[in-house]
N, C-alpha and C positions, 0 to 999 in steps of 0.2 A: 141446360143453360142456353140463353140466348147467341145469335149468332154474334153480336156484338161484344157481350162479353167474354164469349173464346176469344175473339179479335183484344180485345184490352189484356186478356190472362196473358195470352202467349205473347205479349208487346212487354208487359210487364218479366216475364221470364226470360224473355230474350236478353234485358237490361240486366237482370241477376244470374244468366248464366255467363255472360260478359268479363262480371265483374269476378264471381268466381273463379273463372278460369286463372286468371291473372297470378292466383299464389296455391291454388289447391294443385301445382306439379313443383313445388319449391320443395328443396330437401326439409325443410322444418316443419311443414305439412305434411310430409310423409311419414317423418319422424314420428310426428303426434299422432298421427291413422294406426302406425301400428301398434303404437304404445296405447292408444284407444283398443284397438281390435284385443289385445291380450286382457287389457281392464276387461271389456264389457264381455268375454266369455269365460273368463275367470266369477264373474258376477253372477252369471245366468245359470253356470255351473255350481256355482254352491248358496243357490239363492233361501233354499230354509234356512240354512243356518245363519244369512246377512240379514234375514228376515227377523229371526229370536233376537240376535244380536241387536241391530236396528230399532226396535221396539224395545229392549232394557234400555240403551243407552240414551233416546228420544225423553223416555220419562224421567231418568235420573235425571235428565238434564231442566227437567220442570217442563215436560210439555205433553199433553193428553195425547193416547197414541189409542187410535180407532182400528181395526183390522174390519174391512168392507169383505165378506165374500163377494155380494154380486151388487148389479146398479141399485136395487132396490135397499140395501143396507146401506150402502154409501148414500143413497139419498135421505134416508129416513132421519141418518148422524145427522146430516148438513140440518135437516128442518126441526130438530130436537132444538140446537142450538140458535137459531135465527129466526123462528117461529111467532116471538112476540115482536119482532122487527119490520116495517113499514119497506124499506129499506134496506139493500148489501149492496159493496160493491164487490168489483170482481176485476181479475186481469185476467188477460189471454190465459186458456186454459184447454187442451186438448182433451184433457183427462174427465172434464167439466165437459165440453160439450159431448164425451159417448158414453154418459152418464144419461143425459140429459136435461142437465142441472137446471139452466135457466126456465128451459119449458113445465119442470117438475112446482119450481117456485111462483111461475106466475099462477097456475092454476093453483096453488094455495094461499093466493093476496100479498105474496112477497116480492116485491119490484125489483130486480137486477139490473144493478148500473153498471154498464160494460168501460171500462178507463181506458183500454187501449183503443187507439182511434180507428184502425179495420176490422174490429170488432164492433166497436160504436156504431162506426156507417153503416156494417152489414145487421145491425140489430133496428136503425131505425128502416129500414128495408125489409118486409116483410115476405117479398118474393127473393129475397137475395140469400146464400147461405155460404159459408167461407168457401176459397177457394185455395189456399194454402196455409198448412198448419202456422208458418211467420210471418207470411202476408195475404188476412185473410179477404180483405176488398180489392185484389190484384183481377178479377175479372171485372172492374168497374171504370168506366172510364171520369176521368175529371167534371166533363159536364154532368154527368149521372149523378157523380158524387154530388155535388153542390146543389142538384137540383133536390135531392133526398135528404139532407142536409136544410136546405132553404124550408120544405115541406115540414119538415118535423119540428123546426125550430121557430119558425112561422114568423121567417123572418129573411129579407134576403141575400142569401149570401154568394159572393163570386164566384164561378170559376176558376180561381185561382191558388196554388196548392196554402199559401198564407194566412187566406180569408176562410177556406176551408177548416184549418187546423185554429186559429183564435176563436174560430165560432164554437167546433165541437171542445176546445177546452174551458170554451168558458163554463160551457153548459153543464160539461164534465164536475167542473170543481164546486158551482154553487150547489150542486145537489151531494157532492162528496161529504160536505160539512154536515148535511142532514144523518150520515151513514157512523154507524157504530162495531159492522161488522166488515168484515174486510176476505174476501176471499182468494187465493192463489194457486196455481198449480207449481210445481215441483219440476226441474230442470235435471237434477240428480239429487240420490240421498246418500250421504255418507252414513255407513252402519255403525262403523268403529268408534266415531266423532259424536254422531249424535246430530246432525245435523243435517239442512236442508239448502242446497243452493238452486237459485234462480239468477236468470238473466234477462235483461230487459232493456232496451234504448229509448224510452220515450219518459223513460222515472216512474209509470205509474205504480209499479210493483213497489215501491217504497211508499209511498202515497197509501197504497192499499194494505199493507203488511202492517204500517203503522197504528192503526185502527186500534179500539178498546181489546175485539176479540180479532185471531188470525185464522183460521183456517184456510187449511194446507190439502189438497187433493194430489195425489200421487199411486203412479199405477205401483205393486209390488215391484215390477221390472228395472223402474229407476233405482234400485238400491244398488250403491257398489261399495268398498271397503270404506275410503279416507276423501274426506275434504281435498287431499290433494288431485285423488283419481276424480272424481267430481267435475275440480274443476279442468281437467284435461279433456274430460267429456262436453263443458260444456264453450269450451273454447273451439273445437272441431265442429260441433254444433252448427256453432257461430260463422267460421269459415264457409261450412256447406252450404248455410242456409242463407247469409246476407252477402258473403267475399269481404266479409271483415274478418282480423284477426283476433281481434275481442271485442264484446259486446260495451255500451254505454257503462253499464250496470253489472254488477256481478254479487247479489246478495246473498249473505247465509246466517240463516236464522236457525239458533241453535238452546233458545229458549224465551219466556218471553221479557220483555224490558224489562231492568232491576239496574236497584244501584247498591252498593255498601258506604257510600259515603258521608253515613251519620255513626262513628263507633263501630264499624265491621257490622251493622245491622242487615242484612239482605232485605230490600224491601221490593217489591215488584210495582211495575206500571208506572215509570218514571214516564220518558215520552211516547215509548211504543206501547205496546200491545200487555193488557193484565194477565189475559189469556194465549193461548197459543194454538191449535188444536191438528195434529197430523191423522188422516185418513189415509189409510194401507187400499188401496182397493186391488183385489185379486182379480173378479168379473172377466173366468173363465183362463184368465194368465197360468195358472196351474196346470190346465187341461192342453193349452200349446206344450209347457215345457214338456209335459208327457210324451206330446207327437214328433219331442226334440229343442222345440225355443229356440231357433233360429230366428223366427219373423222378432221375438223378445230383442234382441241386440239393439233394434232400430234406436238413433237418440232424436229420432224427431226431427231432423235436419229440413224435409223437404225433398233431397234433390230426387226424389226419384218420379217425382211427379211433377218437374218443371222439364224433365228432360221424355219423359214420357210419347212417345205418340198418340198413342188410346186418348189421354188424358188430355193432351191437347186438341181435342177431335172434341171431346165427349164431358170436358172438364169436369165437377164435383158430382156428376152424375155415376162417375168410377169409381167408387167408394164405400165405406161405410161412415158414415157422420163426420166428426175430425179428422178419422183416419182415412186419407184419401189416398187414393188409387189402389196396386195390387195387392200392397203388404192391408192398408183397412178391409179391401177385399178377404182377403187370406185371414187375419186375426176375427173378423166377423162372427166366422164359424163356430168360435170358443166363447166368442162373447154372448153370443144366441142362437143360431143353429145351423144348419146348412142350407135351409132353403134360403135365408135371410144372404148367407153368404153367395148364394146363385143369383139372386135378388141384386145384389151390391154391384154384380157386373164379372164376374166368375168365365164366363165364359169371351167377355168385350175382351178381354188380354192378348195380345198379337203372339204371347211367348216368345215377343224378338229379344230380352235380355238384356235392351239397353236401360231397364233400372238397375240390376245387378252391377252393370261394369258402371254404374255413375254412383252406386252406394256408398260411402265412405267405410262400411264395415264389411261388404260385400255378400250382402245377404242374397242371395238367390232366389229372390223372390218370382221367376217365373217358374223355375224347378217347382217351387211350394206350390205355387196355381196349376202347373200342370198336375204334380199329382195327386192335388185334389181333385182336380179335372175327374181324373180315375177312377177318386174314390167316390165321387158322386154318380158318375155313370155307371157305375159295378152297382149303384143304389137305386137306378131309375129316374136317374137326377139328370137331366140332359139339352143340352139346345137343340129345340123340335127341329130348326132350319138346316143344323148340321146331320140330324138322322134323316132328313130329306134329300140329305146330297150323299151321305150314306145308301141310302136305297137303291138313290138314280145311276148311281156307278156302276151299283153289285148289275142292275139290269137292262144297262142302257149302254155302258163305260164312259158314260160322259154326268157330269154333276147337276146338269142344267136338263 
């Protein structure tokens, strides 16, 4: 990343870790962290079985349930269904972008309309690439935005955040009308329920859901019992990631649009969606839970890369694709290989700890780096710079 966009990321972080601060040490936040932390490893813990369950209870409930091993099945679902389509849109979606989804679609003549607006900016930006999983243009500063914005739209619009956001929704909504398929990611899945909740402040995720058809992208990992643990997960979420106490929006779609109100008739495709369509994607999630499913607990929050040092130094370069910093680092591995995960910045990690004590579930993600650290070096797998200051000590006593 440029030097100027660290300067805008960390301007932007400073604002959200601010406002965070203010209620994430209230007894009712802590309350919900624990009551979180028992949800989501009760979840990870008996995830086949929320998985079988999950997938019966999705389809009785009248909604197509895909099970993805890896990105390339989960892609192939998406382009089964949107294939003869000019057109999809799409909302923020982590799950979507370390897939690859968008980049998968353009190279097969399918245009993806991104609805959420730091997703929008960062897509008409061709050198730009998100910067945090809920606020993905947070390394961009105002003027940049408007100028990228102005360029794409070809048309000029202010520096100013109002002129900014009427321009990209307008643009937003006259091509939405054009769209018949609607794409989403998954915030939590209830197993028991059958259902899928999302959250969202800007509305587009209704906007998008509503569409002819829905699909739904979701890692295995977001499964947990009940609608109600759900939404506990995604209120904490919320806290973490904006220092709000609930999000705008809190959707759960639990099959698709229907009415009974001609004679008890069930008829589908009233205003929302005819179709519905949930993808399960695994994409190596199985293969963590193996080495334990800890980095699995994450609910996406953020904070561990807004408090980060590396990541403020070195911003989306610490990464793997959505999943940014140590924990994208760390799950890489399962998602593709270990060199890919050495690649993502494996070794950039200071091991100073301060994502673990800023996690909301307390995932120990410099533990997980370091001992993979181990396991790659045991492999040959190593930072040339460190086996050089290795050498220079064994024969010099000095590193240098």
């Amino acid at each position: 990343m440029k030097e100027s966009e660290i300067k805008a990321m960390n301007r932007s972080f400073g604002i959200l870790n601010e406002r965070r601060i203010k209620i994430m040490d209230t007894p009712q936040t802590q309350e919900l962290q624990e009551k979180v932390i028992q949800i989501r490893e009760h979840s990870i813990s008996n995830l086949d079985e929320l998985l079988q369950k999950g997938i019966k209870t999705l389809e009785a409930n009248g909604m197509e349930v895909i099970l993805a091993e890896n990105s390339e099945e989960a892609l192939q679902a998406v382009y089964d269904i949107v294939k003869d389509e000019k057109m999809v849109a799409k909302s923020k979606s982590n799950t979507a972008g370390e897939i690859g989804l968008s980049e998968f679609l353009k190279t097969h003549d399918v245009e993806v309309l991104e609805t959420d607006l730091g997703d929008r900016i960062v897509q008409f930006d061709p050198e730009s690439r998100p910067s945090h999983p809920i606020g993905p243009a947070s390394h961009l500063r105002m003027v940049d935005i408007a100028r990228i914005v102005s360029r794409e739209l070809e048309m000029e619009v202010e520096p100013e955040p109002r002129s900014i956001l009427n321009s990209v929704k307008a643009d937003v909504l006259e091509k939405l009308g054009k769209c018949r398929v609607g794409i989403t990611g998954a915030n939590s899945v209830a197993a028991e329920d059958g259902a899928v909740v999302t959250v969202h402040n800007e509305g587009n995720i209704s906007l998008v859901s509503m569409l002819d058809t829905h699909i739904i992208l979701a890692g295995i990992d977001k499964l947990v019992e009940t609608v109600e643990e759900a939404v506990s997960v995604v209120k904490l979420e919320t806290i973490y990631a904006t220092g709000k106490r609930v999000p705008a929006y809190m959707n759960v779609v639990s099959s698709p649009s229907k009415t009974a109100d001609i004679e008890q008739i069930h008829l589908r495709g009233m205003y929302g969606p005819n179709r519905v369509v949930v993808i399960l994607i695994d994409n190596g999630r199985s293969e963590a839970l193996e080495d334990g499913g800890e980095c699995l607990l994450c609910i996406g929050c953020g904070s561990c890369v807004a408090t980060c040092p590396v990541y403020s130094v070195m911003g989306n370069e610490f990464g793997y694709r959505r999943h940014l910093g140590g924990k994208g680092v760390f799950l890489s591995q399962f998602i593709e290989d270990e060199s890919v995960c050495y690649d993502s910045g494996l070794f950039y990690c200071t091991l100073c700890g301060l994502c673990t004590v800023e996690c909301p579930l307390g995932i120990e993600t410099n533990h997980l780096m370091e001992n993979t650290r181990k396991k790659l070096v045991k492999k040959g797998i190593s930072n040339v710079k460190h086996c050089e200051i290795k050498d220079n000590i064994k024969k010099t006593g000095s590193p240098f």
